[in-house]
N, C-alpha and C positions, 0 to 999 in steps of 0.2 A: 397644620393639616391633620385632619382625624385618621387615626391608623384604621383602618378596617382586615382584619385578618381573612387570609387567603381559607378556602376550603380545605388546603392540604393543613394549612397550619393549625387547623381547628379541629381536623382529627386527627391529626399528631397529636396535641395536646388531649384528646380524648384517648387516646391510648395507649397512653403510656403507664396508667397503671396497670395496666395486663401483660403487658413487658418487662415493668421493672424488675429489678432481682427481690426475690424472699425477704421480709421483715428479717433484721438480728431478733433473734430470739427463735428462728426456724429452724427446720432440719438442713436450712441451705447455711446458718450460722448462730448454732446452737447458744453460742457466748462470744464475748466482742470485751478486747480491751479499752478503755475510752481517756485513760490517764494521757496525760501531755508530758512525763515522764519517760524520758528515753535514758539509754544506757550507755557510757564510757567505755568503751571494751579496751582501755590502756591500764587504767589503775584496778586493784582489785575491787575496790570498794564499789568500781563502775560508776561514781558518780550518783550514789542514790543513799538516801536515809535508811538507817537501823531501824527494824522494827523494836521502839520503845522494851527496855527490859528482858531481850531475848538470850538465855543462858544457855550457852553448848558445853556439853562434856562429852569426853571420850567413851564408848565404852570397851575399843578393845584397841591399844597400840602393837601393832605386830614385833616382834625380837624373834630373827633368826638364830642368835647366837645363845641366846638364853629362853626357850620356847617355854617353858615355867612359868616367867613372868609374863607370858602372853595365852598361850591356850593349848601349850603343853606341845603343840606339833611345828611352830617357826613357820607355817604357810604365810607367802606372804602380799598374795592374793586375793582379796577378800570383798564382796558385793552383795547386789540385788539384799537390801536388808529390808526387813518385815517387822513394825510390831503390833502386841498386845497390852491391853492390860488388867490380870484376872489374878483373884485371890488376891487383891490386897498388893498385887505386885506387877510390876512393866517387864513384858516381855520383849527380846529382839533377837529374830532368826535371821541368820547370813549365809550363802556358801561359801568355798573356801575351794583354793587351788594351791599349789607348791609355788608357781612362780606367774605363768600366765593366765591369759582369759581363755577360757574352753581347750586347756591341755587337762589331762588327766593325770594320776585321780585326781575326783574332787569329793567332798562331803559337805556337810550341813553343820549347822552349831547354836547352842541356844545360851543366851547370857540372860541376866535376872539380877534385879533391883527393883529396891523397897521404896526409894526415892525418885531413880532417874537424874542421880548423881553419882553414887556411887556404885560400881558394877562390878557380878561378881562375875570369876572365870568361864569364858565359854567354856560348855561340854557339847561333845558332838551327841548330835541326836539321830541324824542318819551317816553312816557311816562309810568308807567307799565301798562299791556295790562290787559284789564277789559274783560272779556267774555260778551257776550250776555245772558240775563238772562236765567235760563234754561238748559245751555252747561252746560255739566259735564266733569270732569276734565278726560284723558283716564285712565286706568288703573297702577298703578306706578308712574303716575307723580305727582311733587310736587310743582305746580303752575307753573309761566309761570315767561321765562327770556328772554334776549336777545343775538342773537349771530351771527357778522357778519364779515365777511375779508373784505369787500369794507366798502366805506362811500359816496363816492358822485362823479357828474357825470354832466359833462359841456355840457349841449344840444348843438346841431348846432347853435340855436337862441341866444347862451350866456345865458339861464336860467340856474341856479345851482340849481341839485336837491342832496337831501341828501336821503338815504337811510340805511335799516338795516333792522334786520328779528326777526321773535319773534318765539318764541317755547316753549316748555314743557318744566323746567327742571325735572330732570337731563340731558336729553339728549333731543338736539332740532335738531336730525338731522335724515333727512328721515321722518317714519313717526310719530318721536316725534317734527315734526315744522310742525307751522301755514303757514306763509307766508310774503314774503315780502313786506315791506311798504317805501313810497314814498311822499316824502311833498317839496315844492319849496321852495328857500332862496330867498326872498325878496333885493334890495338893500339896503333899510329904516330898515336890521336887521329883518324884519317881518317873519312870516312864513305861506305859503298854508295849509292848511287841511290836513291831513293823510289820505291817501288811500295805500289800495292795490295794489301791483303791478305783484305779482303774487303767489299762492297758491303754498303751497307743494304740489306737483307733487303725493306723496305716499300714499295721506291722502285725506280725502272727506270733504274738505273746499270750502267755496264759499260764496258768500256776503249775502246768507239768516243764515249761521251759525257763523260769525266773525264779529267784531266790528268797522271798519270802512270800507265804500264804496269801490269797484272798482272804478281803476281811469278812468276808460272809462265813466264812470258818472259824471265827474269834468265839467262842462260849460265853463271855459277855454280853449277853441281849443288848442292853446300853448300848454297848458301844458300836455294835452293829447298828443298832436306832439313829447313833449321833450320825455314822458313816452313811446314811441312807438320807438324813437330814440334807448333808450336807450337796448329795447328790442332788439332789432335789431341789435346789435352790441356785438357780438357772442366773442368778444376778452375781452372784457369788463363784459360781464356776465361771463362768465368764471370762476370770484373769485366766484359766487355762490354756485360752486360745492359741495361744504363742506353740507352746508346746505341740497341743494336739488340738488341730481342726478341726475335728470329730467328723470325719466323712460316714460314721454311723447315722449321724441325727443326731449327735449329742448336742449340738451349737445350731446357733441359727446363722447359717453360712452369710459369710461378706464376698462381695465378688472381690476385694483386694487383703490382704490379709494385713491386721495392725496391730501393733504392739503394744503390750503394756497397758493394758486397761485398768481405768479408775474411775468411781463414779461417783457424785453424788444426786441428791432429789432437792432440786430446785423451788422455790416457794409456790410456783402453779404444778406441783405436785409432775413434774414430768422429771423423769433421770437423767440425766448427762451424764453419755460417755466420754470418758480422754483419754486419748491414745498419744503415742508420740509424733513427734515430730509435724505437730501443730491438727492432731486431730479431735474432729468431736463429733457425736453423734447424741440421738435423741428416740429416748424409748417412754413409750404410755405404761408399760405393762411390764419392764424388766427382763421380759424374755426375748423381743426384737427391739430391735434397734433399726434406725435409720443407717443409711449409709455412711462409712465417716467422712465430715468436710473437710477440709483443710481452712482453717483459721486461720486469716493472714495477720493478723492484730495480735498473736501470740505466735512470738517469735522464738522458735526454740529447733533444737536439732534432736538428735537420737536420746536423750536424755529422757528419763521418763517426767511425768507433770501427777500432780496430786490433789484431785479437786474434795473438800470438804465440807460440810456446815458445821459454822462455829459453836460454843456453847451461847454466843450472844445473839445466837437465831440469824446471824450472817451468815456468808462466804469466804473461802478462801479457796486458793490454787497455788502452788508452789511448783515451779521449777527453773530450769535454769536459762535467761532469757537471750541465746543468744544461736546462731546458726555454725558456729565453731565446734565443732563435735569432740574434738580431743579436749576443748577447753572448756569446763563445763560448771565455770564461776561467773557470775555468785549464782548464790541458791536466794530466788525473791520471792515474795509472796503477793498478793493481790485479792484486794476484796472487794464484795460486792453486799448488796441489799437485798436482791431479786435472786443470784444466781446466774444472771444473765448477761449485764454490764459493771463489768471488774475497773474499778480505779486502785490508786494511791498504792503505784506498787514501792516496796519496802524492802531491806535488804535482812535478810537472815543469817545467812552466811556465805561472807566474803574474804576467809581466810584459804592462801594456795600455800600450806608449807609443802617446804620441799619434797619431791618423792625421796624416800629413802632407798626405797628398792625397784631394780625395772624388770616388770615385765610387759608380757606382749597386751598391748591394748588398754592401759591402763593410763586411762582419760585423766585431764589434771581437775582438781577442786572438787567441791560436791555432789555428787555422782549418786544417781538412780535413789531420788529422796519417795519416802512413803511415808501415810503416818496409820493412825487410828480410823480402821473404816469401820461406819453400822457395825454394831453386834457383839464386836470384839472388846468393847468395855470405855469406860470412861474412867477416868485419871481421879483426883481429888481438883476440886477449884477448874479455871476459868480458863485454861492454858489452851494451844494447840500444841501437839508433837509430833517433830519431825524427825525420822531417823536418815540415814546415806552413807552412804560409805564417800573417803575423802580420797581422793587420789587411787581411788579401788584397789585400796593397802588398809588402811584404819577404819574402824566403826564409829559414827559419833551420834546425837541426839540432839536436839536444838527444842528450846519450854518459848514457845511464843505468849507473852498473857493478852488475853483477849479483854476488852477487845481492841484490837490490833490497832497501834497507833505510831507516826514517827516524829508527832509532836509532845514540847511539856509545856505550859504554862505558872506564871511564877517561879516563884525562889525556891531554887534548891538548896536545901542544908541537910547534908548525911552525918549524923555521927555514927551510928549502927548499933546503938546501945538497942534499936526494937527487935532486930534479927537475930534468928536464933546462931548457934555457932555450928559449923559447917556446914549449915545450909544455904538456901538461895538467897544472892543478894539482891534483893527487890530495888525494881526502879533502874540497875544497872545492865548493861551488854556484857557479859564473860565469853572470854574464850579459855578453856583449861583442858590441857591431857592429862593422861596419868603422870607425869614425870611434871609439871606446873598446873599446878591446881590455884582458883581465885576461891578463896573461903573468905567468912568471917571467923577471924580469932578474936581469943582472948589476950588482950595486954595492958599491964599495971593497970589492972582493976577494971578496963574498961574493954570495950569491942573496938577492931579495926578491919579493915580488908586489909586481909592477906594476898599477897603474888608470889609465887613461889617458884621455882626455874631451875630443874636439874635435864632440862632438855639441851643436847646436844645441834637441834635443827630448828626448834620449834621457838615458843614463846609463849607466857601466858599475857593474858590482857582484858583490859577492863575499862568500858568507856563509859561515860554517863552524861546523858542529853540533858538540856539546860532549854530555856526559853531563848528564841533568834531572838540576835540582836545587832545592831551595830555597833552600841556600845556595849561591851561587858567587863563585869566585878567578879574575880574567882579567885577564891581563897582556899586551903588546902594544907595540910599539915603532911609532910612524905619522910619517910626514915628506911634507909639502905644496913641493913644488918649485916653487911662487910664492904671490902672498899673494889673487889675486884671483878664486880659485874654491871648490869647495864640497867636504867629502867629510862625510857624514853616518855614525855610527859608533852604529849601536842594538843593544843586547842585547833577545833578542825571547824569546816562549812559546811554547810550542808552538804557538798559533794567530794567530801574528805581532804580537801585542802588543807593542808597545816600552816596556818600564817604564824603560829607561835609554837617556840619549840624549845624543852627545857631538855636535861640530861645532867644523871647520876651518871658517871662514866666510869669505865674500869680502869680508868688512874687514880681512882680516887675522888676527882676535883668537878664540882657540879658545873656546868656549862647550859648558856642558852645563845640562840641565833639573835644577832641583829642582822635582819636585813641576808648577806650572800655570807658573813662573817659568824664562827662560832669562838664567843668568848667565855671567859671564866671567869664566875664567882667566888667558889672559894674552894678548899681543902675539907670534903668534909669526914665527918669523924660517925662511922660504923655505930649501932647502936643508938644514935643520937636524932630525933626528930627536930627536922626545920619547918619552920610554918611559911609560907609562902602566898605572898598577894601580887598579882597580877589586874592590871586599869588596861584595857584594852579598847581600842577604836578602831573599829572597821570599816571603814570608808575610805573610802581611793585617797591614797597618800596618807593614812593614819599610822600610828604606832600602838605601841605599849608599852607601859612601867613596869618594873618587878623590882621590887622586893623580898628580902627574906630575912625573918626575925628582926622584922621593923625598919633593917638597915634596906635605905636604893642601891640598887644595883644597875639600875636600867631608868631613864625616866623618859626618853624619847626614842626608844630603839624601833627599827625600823621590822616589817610585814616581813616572813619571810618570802612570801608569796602573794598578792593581789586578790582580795575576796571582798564580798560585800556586808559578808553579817557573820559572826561566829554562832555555835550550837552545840558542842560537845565537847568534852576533854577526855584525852584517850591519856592509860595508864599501859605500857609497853613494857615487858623484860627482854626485849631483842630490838633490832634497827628496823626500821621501817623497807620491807620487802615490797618489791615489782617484778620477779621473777617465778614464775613462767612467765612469760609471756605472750602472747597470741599465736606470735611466732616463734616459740620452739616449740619443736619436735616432741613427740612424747615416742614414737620409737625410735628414738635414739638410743642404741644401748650403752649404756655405764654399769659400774659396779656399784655395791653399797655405799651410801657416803658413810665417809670416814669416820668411826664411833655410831652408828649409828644404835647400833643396842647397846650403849652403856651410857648411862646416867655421868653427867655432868656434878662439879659438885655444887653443892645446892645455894644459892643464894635466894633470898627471901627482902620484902619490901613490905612498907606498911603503909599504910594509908590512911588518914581519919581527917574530920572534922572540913569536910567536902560544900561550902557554901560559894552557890552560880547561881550570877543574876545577867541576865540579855536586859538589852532593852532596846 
């Protein structure tokens, strides 16, 4: 029988496109995840690929007991980080508290390197804010802290100014903040005077009642130019909002107020804004914005997110993908073509070491990541950079190279002889603090990766992706330069599964897993490099071979765990960590862990002559 449709059914279908919801790409949903990648919220790794080559370093490990080797004050506190990069050199601004989030005092601090590996001592740059004598604290508040989403801001002239905001704690926003302040970076390292740059909007502040000048009072024409620049530039103040709402007319008012803004301009030239906790909005002109949506495809909690365009004329967004607000791993990235539809998200950084110190509010993993926005400079080569604070206690960096990949194709063979020595080692994942740094050295004549390990909690590591395979060939040269520490050697899945699992152990005697069983190969001897081959099968019920210096050790040992293809071999100086966990607490109060600022003694590992084949 012929269907003939009813009148109602023929304008239904006539009007449905005047009811649908907005195109992705509108002010109803600025940006849309579209990856078939989801997240493991049990393991750290979460179940997701490394972005190809991504090297993290430290740039500030907190020590209470020794504050010299950290930033001279033992705070151990430390967030919301900001960078630059000007003169030749990568800038990174932090604030800083004694122990919790938004107790007081608090100040500012600026760290600087030439590479973005090696970092030197923060110095504070705004320092805790002293009242005028006289001023009495408002009602409720419990002295004065700092709290800022921007840090700094490249005049038209090439001056770099740094900035941040000071307030009341507990709350410095609205009419518990003072106002923001303003000081220039010198090229010689120096710093301009602190002035004000503009008063909380809410509050009856002005230069007879606060502690340093208006910058209109600066006798530096310049730099009064740069401070007016800066004002002026409505896309750029923008991050202000948190602080001061400007019920002057400084902002173009939101009927809901959102945090943490980031932005970038999309290929049809329109800006996107992102806010937290899955918001995004959409501006022609940089000074209005749409209302923000909520993005249900970008799944994220109070953390902030970091949208950019790459040097490869893509996209990226970084943050942390999950609705656990205390637990704020991993830190991912996501890229797109358009700026509009984000695939092949990627993991950055997926390490939780332990807190060392608690205080109040102090979220576990990668926490409030920013990088390089418009204006503020560009790095040498192809990278993206991401700075965050880890556990909101450490500073650290992360060099994504673009453009942004989590696959390799063919044979890898490292020997490292093309790398320079302490610098980056291309092609690999590092993770290094100050106390285990991943370098290339120098040894008998030739280049090797270095792992180094005088951390007390920590670990350094070094992974390097290989072509999927189900079958793989991985060969590898390792030498333990004493007998009494750990380097853990797993071939992993793509969702970090370790079906193969060797170990340098601190008996001395190298061991690997068959199967639920860890056996042992031999005794070995400090100083002495072993070459090591591994035939591996990844297919339901496969094994693998190992040998070392030509001798089997292993010819049918068994998976330790069920995977379908291998991809990577990770280099470990500590045991493989799953704690935190989802479910602990982060205000649970404890004390320091035990040794926590004192260096370990140092054990060191080598590594060379790194050939992986997948197939």
């Amino acid at each position: 029988m012929k269907f003939i449709p009813s009148l109602t059914f023929m304008l239904t279908i006539t009007l449905l496109p005047a009811l649908a919801p907005a195109q992705t790409g509108s002010i109803h949903e600025p940006v849309r995840y579209v990856g078939g990648v989801s997240v493991d919220l049990r393991p750290h790794e979460a179940g997701l690929r490394p972005a190809v080559g991504t090297q993290s370093h430290q740039v500030l490990r907190v020590n209470r007991t020794h504050p010299e080797q950290a930033e001279d004050y033992g705070w151990t506190y430390n967030h919301a980080a900001n960078m630059a990069y000007w003169n030749d050199t990568f800038f990174v601004q932090y604030l800083s508290n004694p122990i919790d989030e938004h107790i007081a005092p608090g100040h500012t601090l600026l760290a600087t390197s030439k590479d973005g590996i090696t970092w030197d001592k923060p110095q504070v740059v705004f320092p805790p804010y002293e009242a005028p004598e006289g001023t009495a604290l408002p009602a409720g508040s419990h002295g004065y802290m700092m709290h800022q989403r921007m840090g700094f801001y490249v005049a038209p002239d090439g001056r770099l100014l740094v900035i941040a905001f000071y307030g009341h704690a507990e709350d410095p926003f609205e009419t518990g903040g003072i106002g923001r302040v303003v000081r220039e970076v010198h090229k010689d390292g120096s710093y301009g005077p602190i002035y004000f740059i503009r008063y909380e909007s809410q509050a009856d502040w002005n230069e007879s009642n606060t502690s340093f000048p208006f910058y209109t009072t600066s006798e530096d024409s310049g730099f009064v130019e740069a401070c007016k620049a800066l004002l002026a530039d409505k896309l750029i103040t923008r991050q202000w909002y948190d602080e001061d709402n400007g019920i002057d007319g400084f902002h173009q008012p939101m009927k809901e107020d959102r945090e943490a803004f980031s932005y970038y301009t999309r290929k049809d030239g329109k800006i996107v804004g992102l806010w937290k906790w899955s918001y995004a909005g959409l501006s022609e002109d940089g000074v209005t914005f749409s209302e923000p949506a909520k993005v249900p495809t970008f799944v994220m909690a109070g953390g902030k997110q970091f949208g950019t365009k790459t040097d490869d004329g893509r996209y990226a967004i970084a943050y942390n993908p999950t609705v656990h607000n205390e637990h704020r791993y991993p830190l991912v990235v996501v890229t797109s073509d358009d700026g509009i539809l984000f695939d092949d998200m990627v993991n950055v950084q997926s390490e939780v070491p332990p807190r060392r110190f608690y205080g109040r509010w102090k979220d576990f993993g990668p926490c409030y990541v920013r990088g390089i926005i418009p204006g503020n400079g560009n790095p040498p080569g192809d990278d993206l950079w991401l700075v965050y604070s880890m556990n909101k206690e450490d500073i650290w960096v992360s060099r994504i190279p673009v453009p942004i990949q989590y696959a390799v194709s063919g044979k890898v063979s490292d020997d490292f002889e093309g790398h320079p020595l302490g610098g980056r080692v291309e092609g690999w994942n590092t993770y290094g603090t100050k106390w285990s740094p991943v370098t290339i050295a120098e040894q008998d004549g030739g280049k090797v990766l270095r792992l180094e390990d005088q951390e007390p909690h920590d670990y350094a590591r070094a992974v390097r992706v290989f072509q999927e395979g189900t079958k793989a060939v991985i060969n590898f040269s390792a030498r333990a330069d004493q007998a009494h520490a750990q380097l853990d050697i797993d071939v992993q899945d793509q969702f970090g599964n370790r079906p193969v699992r060797l170990r340098f152990d601190t008996d001395g005697v190298l061991k690997y897993v068959d199967g639920s069983e860890e056996n042992v190969i031999l005794a070995y001897a400090p100083g002495r490099s072993y070459d090591f081959s591994l035939v591996i099968d990844a297919t339901p019920f496969g094994g693998y071979s190992l040998s070392v210096d030509g001798q089997v050790y292993a010819e049918k040992a068994q998976l330790a765990e069920a995977v379908k293809s291998v991809e990577r071999i990770s280099f470990r100086t500590g045991a493989f960590r799953d704690l935190p966990t989802r479910q602990t607490v982060n205000e649970d109060v404890h004390p320091p862990l035990p040794g926590a600022d004192e260096m370990t003694e140092a054990a060191v590992f080598l590594v060379d002559d790194v050939v992986l084949k997948g197939e």
